[in-house]
TORKOL-4160 file (C-alpha; in steps of 0.2 Angstrom, whole numbers, padded with zeros to 4 digits, m for minus):
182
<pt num="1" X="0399" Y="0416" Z="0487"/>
<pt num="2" X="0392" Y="0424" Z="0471"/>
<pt num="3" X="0395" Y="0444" Z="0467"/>
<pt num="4" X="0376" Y="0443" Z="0467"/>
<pt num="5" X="0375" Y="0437" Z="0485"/>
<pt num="6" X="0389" Y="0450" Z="0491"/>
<pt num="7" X="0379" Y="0463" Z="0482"/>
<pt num="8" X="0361" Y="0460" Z="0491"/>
<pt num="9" X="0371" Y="0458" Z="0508"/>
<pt num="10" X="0379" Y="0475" Z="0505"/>
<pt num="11" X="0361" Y="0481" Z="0500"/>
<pt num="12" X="0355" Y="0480" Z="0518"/>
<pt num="13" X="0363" Y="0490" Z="0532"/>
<pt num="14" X="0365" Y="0476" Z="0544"/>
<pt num="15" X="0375" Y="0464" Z="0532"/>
<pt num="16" X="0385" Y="0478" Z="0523"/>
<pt num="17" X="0400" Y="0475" Z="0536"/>
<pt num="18" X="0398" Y="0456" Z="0533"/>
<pt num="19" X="0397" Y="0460" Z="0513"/>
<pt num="20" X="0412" Y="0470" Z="0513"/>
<pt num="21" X="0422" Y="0458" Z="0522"/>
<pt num="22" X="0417" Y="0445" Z="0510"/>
<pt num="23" X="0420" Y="0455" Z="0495"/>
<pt num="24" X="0439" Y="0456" Z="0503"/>
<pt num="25" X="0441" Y="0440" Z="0505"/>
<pt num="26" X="0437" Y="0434" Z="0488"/>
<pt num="27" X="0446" Y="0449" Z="0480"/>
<pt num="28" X="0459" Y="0456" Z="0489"/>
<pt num="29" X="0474" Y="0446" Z="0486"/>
<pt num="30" X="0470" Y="0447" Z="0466"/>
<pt num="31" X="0467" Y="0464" Z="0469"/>
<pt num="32" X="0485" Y="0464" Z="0478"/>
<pt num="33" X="0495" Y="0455" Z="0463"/>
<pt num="34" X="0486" Y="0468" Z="0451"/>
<pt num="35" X="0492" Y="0482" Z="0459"/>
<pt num="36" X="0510" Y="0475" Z="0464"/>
<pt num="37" X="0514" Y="0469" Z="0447"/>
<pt num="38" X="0510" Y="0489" Z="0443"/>
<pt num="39" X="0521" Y="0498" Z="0456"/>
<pt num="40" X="0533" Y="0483" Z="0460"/>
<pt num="41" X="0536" Y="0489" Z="0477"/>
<pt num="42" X="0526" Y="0480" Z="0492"/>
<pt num="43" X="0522" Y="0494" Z="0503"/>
<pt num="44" X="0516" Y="0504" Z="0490"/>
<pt num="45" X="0504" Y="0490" Z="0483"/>
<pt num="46" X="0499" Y="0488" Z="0502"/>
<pt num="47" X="0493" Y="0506" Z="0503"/>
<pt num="48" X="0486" Y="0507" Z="0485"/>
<pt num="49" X="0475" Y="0493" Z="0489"/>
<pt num="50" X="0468" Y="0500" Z="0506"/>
<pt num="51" X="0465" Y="0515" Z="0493"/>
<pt num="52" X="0457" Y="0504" Z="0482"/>
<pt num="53" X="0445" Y="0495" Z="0495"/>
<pt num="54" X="0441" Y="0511" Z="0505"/>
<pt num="55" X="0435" Y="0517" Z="0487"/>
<pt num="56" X="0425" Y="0503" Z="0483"/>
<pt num="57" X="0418" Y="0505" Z="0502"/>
<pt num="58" X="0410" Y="0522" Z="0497"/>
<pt num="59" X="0403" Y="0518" Z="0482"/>
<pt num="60" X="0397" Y="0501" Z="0479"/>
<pt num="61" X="0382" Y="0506" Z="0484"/>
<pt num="62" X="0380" Y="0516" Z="0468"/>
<pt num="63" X="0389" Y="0502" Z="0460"/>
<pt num="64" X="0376" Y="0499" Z="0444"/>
<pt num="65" X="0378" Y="0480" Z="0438"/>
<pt num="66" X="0386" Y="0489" Z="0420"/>
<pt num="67" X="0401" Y="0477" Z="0422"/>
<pt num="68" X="0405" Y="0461" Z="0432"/>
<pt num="69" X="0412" Y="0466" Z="0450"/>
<pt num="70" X="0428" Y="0461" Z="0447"/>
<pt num="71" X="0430" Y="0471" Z="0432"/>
<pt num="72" X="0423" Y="0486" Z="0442"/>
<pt num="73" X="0437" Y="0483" Z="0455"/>
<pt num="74" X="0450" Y="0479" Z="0443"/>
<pt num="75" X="0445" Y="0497" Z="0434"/>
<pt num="76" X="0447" Y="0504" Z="0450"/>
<pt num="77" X="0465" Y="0497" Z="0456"/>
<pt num="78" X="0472" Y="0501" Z="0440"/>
<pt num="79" X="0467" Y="0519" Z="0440"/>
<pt num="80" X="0471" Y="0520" Z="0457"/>
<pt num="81" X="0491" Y="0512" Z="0453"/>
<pt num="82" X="0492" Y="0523" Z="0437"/>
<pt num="83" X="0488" Y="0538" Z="0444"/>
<pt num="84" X="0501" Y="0533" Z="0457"/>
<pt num="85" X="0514" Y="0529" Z="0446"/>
<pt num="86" X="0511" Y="0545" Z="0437"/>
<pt num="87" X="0510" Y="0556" Z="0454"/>
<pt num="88" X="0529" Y="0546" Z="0459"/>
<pt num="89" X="0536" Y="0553" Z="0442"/>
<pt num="90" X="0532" Y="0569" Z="0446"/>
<pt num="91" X="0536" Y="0569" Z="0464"/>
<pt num="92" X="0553" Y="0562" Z="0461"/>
<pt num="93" X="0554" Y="0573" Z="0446"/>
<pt num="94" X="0557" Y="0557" Z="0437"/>
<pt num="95" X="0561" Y="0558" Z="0419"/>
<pt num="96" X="0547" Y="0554" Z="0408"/>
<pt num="97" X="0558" Y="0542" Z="0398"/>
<pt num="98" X="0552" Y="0523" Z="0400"/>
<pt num="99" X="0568" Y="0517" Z="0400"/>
<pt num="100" X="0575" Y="0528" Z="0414"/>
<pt num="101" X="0557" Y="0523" Z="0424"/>
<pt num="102" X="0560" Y="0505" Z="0422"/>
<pt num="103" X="0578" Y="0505" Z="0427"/>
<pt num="104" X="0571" Y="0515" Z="0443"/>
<pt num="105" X="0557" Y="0503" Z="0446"/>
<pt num="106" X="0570" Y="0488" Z="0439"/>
<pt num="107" X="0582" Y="0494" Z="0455"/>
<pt num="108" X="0567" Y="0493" Z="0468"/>
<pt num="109" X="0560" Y="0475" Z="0463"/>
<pt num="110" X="0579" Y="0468" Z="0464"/>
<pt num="111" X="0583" Y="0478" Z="0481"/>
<pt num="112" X="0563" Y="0470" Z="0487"/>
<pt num="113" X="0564" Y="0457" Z="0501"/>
<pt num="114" X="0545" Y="0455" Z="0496"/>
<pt num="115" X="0553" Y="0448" Z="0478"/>
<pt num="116" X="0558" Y="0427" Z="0477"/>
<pt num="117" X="0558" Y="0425" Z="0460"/>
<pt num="118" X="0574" Y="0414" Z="0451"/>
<pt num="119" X="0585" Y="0425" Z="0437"/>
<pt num="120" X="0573" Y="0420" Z="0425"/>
<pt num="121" X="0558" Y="0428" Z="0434"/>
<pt num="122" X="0570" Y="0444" Z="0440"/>
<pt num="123" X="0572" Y="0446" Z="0420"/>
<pt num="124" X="0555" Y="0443" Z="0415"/>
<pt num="125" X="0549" Y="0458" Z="0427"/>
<pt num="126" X="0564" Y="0466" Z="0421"/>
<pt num="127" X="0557" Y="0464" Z="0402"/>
<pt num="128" X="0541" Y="0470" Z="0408"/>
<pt num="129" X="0548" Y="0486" Z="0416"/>
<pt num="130" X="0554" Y="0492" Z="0399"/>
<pt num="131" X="0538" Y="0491" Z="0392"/>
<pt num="132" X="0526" Y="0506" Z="0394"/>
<pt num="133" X="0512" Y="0508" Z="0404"/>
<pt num="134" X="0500" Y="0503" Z="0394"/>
<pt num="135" X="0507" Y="0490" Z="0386"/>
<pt num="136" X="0512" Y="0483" Z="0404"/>
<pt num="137" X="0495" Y="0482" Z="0410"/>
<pt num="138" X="0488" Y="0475" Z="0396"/>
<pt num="139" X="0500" Y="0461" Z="0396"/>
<pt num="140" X="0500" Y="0460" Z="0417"/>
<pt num="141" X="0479" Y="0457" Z="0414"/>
<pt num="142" X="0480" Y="0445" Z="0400"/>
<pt num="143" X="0497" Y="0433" Z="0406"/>
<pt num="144" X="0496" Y="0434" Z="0425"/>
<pt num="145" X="0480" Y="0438" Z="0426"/>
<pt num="146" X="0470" Y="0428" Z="0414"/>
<pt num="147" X="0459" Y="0440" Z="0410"/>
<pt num="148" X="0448" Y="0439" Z="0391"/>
<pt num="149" X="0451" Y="0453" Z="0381"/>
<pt num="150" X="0436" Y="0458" Z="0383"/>
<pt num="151" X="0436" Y="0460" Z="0403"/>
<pt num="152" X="0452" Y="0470" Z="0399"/>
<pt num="153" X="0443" Y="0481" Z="0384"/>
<pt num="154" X="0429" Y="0485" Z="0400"/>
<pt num="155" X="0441" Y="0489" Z="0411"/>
<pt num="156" X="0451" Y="0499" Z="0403"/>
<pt num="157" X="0438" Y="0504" Z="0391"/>
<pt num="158" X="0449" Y="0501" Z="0376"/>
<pt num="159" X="0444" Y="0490" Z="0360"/>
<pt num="160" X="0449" Y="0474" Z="0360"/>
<pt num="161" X="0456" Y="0475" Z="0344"/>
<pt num="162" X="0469" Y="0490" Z="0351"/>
<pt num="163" X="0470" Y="0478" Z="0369"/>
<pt num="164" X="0476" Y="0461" Z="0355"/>
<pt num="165" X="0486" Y="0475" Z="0347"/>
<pt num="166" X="0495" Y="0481" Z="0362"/>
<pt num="167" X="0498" Y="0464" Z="0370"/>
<pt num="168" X="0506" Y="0458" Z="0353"/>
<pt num="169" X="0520" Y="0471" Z="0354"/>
<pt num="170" X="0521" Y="0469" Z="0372"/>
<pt num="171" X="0524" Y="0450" Z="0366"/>
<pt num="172" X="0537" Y="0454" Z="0354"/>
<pt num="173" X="0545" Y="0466" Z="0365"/>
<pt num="174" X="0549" Y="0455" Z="0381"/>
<pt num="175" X="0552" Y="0440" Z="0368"/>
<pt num="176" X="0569" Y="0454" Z="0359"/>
<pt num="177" X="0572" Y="0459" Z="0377"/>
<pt num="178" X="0577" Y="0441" Z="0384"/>
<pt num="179" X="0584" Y="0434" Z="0369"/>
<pt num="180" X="0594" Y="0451" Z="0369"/>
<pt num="181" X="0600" Y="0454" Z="0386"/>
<pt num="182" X="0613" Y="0444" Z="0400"/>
């Protein structure tokens, strides 16, 4: 069903339930994958995304057809896991250090029973880890995501000359992290 479709249903009190629950099945498990590539850990990408929905539950009705849904959702999860991953560091008094945050985050994915990836994916996610946040998401939306640059520059309301910029070092920076570690 069109976003359109979703959005009119929504419209009307006595298809808003209906609307929602079509809106979660056609988003959700993308939604999910966003999210979890963010915060590695399962449950946490479980809660953030009922954070997410319960959001887009109170305000799509004010949602103004700026930006495509998705992209609205997407702006949404990604807020919703960085502010997240930002709260954990502080909670854990976590050092602020990317390297010490991905070795953390590095330990949780390889402890995951949620995770099924071969070595070669354990070290991808583990290259992704040492990059930083920014970097991360950018390359998350544009390789796993298949997300244009600029879906990813309204999202994240970057240009998408800075968006090509970051998912360029983020390249060569997983590329020097396979060839350079066991």
């Amino acid at each position: 069903m069109e976003d359109s479709e979703i959005l009119e249903k929504f419209a009307q009190e006595k298809t808003r339930e209906e609307a929602f629950n079509l809106l979660l099945n056609k988003y959700q498990q993308k939604i999910y994958w966003h999210i979890r590539r963010l915060v590695i850990n399962h449950d946490d990408a479980d809660d953030l995304v009922q954070d997410v929905f319960i959001k887009v539950w109170k305000n799509l009705a004010n949602f103004r057809n700026d930006s495509q849904l998705y992209t609205w959702l997407y702006r949404i999860a990604s807020n919703e896991s960085i502010t997240f991953l930002n709260r954990k560091k502080l909670k854990n008094n976590i050092s602020l250090d990317l390297d010490q945050d991905g070795l953390n985050l590095a330990d949780t994915l390889a402890d995951s029973s949620y995770f099924d990836g071969d070595k070669a994916q354990m070290k991808l996610q583990k290259a992704l880890l040492t990059l930083p946040q920014k970097q991360r998401l950018v390359f998350n939306m544009k390789y796993f995501d298949d997300l244009k640059y600029e879906e990813i520059s309204s999202i994240l309301g970057t240009s998408v000359g800075a968006l090509k910029a970051s998912f360029h070092l983020a390249v060569k920076k997983i590329e020097h992290y396979l060839l350079n570690t066991d």
